[in-house]
DRENRO-279343 format. One line per 4 residues: number of its first residue (from 0); for each residue x, y, z of N, C-alpha, C, O. Coordinates in nm, 2 decimals. Each point is the difference from the previous one (the first is absolute). Layout:
BEGIN
NUM	X/Y/Z/X/Y/Z/X/Y/Z/X/Y/Z; ...
This chain:
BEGIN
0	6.49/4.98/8.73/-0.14/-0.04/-0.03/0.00/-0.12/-0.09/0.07/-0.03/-0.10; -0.16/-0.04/0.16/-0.01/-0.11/-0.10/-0.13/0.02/-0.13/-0.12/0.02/0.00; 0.23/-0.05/-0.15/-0.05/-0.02/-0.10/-0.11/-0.12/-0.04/0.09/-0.09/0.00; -0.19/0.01/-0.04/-0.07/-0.09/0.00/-0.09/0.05/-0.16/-0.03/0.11/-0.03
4	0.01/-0.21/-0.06/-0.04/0.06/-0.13/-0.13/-0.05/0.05/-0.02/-0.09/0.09; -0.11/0.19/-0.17/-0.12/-0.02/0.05/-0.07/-0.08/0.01/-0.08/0.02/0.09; 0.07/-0.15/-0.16/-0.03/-0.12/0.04/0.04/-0.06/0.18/-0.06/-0.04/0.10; 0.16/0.04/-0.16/0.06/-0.07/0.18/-0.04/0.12/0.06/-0.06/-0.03/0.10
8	0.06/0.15/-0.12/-0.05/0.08/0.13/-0.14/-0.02/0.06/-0.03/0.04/0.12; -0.09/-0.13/-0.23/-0.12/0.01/0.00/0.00/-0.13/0.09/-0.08/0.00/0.09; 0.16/-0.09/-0.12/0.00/-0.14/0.06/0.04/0.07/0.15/-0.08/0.02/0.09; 0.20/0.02/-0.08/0.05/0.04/0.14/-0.12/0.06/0.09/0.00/-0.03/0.12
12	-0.07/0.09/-0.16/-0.10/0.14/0.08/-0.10/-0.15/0.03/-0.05/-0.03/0.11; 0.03/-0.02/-0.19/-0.13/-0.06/0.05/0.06/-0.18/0.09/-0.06/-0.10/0.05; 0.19/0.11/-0.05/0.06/-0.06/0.10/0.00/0.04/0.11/-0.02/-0.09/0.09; 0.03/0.21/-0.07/0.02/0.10/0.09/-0.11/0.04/0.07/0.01/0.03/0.11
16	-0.17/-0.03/-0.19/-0.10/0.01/0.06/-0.03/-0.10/0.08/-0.02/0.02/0.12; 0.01/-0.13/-0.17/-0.01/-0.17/0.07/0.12/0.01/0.13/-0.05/-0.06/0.10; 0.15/0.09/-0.08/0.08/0.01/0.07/-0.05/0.12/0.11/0.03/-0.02/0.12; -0.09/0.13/-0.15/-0.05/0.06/0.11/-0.10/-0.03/0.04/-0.03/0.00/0.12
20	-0.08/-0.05/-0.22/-0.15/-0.08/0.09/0.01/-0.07/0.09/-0.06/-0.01/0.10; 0.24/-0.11/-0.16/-0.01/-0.09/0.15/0.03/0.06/0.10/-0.06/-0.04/0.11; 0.15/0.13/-0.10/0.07/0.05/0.10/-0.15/0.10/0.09/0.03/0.02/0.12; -0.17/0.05/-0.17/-0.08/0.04/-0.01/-0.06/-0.11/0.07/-0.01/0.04/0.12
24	-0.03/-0.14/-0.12/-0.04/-0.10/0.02/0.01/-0.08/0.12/-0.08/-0.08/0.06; 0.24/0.13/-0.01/0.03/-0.07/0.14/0.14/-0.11/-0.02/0.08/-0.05/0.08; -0.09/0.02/-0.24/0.12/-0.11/-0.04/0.14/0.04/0.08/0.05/0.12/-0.01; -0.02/-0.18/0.05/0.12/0.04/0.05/0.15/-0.04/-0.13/0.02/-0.09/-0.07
28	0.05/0.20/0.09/0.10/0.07/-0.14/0.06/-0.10/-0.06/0.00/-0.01/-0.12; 0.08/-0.12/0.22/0.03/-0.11/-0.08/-0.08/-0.08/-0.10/0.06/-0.07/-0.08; -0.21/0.08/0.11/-0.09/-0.08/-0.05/-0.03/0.09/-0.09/-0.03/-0.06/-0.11; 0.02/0.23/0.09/-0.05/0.06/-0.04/0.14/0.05/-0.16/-0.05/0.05/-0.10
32	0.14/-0.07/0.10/0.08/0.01/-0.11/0.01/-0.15/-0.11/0.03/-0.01/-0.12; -0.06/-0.08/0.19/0.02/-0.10/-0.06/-0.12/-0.08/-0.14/-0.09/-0.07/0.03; 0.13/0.09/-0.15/-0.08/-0.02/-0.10/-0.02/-0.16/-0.06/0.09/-0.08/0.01; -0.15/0.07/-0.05/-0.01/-0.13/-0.07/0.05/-0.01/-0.15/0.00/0.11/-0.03
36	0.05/-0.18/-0.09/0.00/0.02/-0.10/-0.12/0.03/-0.13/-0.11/-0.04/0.01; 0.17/0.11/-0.13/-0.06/0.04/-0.08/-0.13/-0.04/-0.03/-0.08/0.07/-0.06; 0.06/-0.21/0.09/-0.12/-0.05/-0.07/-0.09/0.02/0.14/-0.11/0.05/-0.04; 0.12/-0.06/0.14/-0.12/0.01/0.11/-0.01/0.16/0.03/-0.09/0.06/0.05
40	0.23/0.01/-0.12/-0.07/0.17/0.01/-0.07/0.04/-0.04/-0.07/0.09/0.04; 0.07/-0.19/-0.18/-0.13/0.04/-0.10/-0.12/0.00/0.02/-0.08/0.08/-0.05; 0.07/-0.18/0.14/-0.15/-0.04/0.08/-0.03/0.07/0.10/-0.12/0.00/0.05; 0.22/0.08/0.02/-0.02/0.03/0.15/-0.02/0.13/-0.01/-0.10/0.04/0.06
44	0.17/0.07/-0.15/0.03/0.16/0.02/0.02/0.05/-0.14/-0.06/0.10/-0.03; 0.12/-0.16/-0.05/0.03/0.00/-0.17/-0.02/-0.04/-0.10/0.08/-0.03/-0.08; -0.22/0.04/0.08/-0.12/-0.03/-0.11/0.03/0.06/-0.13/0.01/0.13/-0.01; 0.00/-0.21/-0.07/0.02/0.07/-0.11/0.09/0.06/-0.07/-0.01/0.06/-0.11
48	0.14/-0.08/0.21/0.15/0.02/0.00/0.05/-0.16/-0.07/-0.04/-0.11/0.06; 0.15/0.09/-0.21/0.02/-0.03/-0.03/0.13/-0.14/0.12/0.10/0.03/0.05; -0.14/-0.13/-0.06/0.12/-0.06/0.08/0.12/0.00/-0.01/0.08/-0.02/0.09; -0.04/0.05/-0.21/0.14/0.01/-0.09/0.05/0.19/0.06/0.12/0.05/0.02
52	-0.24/0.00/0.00/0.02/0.12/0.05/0.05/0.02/0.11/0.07/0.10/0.02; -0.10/-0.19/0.06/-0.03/-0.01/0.15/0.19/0.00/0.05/0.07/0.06/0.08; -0.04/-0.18/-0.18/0.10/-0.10/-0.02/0.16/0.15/0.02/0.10/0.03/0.07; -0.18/0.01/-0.21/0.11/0.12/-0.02/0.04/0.12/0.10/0.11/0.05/0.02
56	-0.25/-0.02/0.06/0.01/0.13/0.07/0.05/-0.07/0.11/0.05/0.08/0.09; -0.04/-0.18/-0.06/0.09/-0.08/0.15/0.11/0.01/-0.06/0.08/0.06/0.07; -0.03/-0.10/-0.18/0.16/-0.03/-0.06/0.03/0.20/0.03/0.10/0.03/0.06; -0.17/0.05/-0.09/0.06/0.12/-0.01/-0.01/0.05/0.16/0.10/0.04/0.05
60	-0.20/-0.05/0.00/0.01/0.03/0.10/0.06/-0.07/0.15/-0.03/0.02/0.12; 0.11/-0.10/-0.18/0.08/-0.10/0.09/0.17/0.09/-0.06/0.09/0.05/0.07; -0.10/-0.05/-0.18/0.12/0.11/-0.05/0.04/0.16/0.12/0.10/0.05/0.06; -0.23/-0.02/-0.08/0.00/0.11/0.11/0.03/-0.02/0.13/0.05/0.10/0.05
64	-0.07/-0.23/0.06/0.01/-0.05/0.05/-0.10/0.06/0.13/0.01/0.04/0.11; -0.13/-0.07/-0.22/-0.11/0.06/0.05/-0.11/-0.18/0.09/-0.07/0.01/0.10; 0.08/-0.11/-0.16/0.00/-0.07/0.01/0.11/-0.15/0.02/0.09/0.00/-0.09; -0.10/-0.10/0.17/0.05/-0.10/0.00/-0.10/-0.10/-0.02/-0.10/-0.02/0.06
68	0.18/-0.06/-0.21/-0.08/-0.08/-0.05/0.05/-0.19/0.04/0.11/-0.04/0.04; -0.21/-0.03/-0.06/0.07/-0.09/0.04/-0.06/-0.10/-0.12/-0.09/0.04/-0.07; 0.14/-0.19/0.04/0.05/-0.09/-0.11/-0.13/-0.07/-0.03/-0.01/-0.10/-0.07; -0.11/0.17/0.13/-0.16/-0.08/-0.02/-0.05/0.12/-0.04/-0.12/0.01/-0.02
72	0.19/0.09/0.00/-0.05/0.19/-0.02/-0.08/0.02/0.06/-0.08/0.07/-0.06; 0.04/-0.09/0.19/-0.03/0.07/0.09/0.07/0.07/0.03/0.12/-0.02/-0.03; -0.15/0.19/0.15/0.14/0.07/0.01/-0.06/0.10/0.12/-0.11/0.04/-0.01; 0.16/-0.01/0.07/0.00/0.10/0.10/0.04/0.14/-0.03/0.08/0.02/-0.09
76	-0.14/0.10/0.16/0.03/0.13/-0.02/0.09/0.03/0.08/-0.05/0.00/0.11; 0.22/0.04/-0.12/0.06/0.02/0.08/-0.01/0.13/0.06/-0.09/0.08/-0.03; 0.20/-0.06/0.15/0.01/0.16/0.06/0.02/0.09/-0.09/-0.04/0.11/0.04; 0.09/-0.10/-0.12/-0.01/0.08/-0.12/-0.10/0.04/-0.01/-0.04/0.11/0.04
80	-0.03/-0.23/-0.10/-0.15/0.06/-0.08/-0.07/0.07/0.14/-0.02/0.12/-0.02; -0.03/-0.16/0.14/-0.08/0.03/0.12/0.07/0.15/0.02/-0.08/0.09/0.05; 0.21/-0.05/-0.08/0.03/0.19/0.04/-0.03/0.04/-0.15/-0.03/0.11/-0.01; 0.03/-0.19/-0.12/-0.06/0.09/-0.12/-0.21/-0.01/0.02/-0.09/0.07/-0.04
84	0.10/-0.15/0.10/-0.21/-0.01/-0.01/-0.03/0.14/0.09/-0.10/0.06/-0.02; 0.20/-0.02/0.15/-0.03/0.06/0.14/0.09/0.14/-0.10/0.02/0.10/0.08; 0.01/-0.08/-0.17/0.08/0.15/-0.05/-0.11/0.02/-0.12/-0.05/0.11/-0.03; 0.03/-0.20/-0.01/-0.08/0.05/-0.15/-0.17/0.04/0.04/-0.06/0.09/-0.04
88	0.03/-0.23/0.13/-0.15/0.02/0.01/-0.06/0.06/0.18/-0.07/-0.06/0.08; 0.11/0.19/-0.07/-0.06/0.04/0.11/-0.11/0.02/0.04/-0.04/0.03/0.11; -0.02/-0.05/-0.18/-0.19/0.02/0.04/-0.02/-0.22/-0.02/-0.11/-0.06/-0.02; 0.21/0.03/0.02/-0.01/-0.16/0.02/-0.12/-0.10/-0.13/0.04/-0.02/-0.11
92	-0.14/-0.02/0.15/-0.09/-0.06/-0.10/-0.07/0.11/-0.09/-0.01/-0.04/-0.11; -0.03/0.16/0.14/-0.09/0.04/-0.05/0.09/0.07/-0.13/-0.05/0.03/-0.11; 0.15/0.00/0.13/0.13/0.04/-0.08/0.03/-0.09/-0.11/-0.02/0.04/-0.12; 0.08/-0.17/0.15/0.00/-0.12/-0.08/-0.13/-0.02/-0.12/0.00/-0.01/-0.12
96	-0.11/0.03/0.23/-0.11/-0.02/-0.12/-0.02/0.06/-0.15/-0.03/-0.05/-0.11; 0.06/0.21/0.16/-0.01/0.09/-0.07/0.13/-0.01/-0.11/-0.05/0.02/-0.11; 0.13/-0.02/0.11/0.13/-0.04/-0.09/-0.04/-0.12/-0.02/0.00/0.01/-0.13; -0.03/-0.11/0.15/-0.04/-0.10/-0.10/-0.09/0.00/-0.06/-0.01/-0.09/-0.09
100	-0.10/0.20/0.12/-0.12/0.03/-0.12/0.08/0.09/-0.09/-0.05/0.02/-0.11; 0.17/0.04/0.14/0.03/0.08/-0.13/0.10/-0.06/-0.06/0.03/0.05/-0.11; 0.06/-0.18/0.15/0.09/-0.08/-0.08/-0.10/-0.07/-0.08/0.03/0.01/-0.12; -0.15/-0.09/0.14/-0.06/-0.09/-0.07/-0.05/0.03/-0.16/-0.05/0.11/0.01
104	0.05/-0.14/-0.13/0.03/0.02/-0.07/-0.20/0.02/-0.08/-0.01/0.04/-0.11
């Protein structure tokens, strides 16, 4: 089981939601894992999420090898993370939402 301290878990889930809307959407999975860096998250999905935060929960969650990050910090969700999103969240978005209304602080 993967450990995640609750911040990055709060950042991860709402990765995770954006990540199934596209896939929801019709995005096809290559297009659909791939993120932009910290400062355009903030604008796009992670309002109000700290950039420095953003920063950290990729450094941890690239540790997990939940993500691959790359040297503009932008970063992709690997196969990892896609069998932990498909084990953790079985009821898919509506699941995600609800754990992120109860991580939010």
């Amino acid at each position: 089981m993967i450990k995640l301290t609750k911040d990055t878990d709060l950042i991860f889930c709402q990765i995770c939601e954006e990540f199934l809307t596209r896939r929801k959407n019709g995005i096809d999975k290559e297009n659909a894992i791939m993120f932009a860096n910290p400062a355009v998250l903030q604008t796009q999905f992670l309002q109000g999420t700290l950039e420095s935060d953003i920063r950290s929960a990729i450094k941890e969650l690239r540790s997990k090898k939940l993500l691959k990050a790359y040297i503009d910090n932008s970063f992709q969700l690997t196969d990892d993370a896609i069998i932990y999103i498909e084990n953790r969240f079985k009821n898919r978005l509506k699941e995600v939402v609800d754990i992120i209304a109860k991580l939010r602080p």
